[in-house]
C-alpha positions as CSV (number, residue, x, y, z in Angstrom):
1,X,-20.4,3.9,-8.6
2,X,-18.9,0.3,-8.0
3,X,-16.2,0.8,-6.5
4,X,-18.6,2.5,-3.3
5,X,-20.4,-0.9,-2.7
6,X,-17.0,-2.4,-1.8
7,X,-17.1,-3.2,1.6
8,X,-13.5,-5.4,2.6
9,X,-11.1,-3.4,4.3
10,X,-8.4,-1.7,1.5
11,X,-4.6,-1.6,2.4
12,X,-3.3,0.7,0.0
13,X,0.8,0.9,-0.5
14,X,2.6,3.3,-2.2
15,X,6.4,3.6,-2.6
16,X,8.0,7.6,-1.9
17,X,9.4,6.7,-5.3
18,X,6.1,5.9,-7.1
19,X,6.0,7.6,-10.4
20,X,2.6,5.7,-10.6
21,X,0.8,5.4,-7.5
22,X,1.9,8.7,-6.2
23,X,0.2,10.1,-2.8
24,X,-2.1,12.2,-4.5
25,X,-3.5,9.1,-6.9
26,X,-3.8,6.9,-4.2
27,X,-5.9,9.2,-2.1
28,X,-8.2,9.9,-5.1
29,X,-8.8,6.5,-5.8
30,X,-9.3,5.3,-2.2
31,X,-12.1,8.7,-2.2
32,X,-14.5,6.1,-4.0
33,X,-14.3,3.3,-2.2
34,X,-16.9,4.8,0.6
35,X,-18.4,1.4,1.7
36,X,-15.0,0.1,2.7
37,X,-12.2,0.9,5.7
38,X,-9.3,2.7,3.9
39,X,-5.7,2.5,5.0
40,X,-2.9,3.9,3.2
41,X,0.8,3.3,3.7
42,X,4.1,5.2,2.9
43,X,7.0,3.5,2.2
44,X,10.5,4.3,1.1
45,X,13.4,2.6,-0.3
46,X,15.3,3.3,2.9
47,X,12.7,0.9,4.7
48,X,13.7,-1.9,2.8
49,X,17.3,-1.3,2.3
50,X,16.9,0.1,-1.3
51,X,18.3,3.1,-2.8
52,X,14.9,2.5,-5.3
53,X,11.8,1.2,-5.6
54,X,9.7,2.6,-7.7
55,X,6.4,1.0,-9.2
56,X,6.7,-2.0,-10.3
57,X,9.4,-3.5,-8.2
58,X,7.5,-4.4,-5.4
59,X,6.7,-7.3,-7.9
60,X,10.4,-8.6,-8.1
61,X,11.1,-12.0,-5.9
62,X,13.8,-9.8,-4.7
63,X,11.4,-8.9,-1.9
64,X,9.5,-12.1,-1.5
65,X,11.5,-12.6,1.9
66,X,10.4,-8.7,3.3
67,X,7.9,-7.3,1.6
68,X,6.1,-10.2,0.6
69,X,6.1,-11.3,3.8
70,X,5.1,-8.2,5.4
71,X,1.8,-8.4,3.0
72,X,0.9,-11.8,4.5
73,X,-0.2,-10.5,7.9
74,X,-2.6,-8.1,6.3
75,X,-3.8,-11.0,3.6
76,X,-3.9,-13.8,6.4
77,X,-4.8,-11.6,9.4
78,X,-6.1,-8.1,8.4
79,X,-2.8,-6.3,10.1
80,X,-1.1,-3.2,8.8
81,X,2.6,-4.7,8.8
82,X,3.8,-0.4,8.7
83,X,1.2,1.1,11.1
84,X,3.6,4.0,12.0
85,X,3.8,4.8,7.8
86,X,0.0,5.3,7.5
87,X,-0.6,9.0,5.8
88,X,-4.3,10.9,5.8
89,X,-6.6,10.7,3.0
């Protein structure tokens, strides 16, 4: 498989309100990539003063001064910006 001779370190994120990227589907997927370190992150609405989320609006420049943000210190740096949210795979 491919996805196994990936070596760079994964950050996966996943919103409680995922319809998508649910807990479940994110630890399957990250079961293939065995070459690489795997992280995976929990976060809630709550977190980011929300009352929703969901999938896709992570995307929005709503959260390009948080989230965004956040994402640039494991892009730039290689740091889990929610090391307290991290769940098993």
């Amino acid at each position: 498989m491919r996805m196994a001779s990936v070596t760079a370190p994964i950050l996966a994120i996943t919103m409680s309100d995922d319809e998508i990227g649910t807990v479940p589907a994110i630890r399957r997927t990250l079961r293939c990539y065995t070459g690489a370190q795997r992280t995976a992150v929990l976060l809630h609405p709550g977190h980011m003063g929300r009352p929703e989320v969901g999938h896709f609006s992570l995307f929005h420049d709503s959260h390009a001064a948080g989230f965004w943000i956040d994402t640039l210190f494991w892009l730039r740096d290689g740091i889990n910006p929610w090391p307290g949210r991290t769940f098993a795979l």
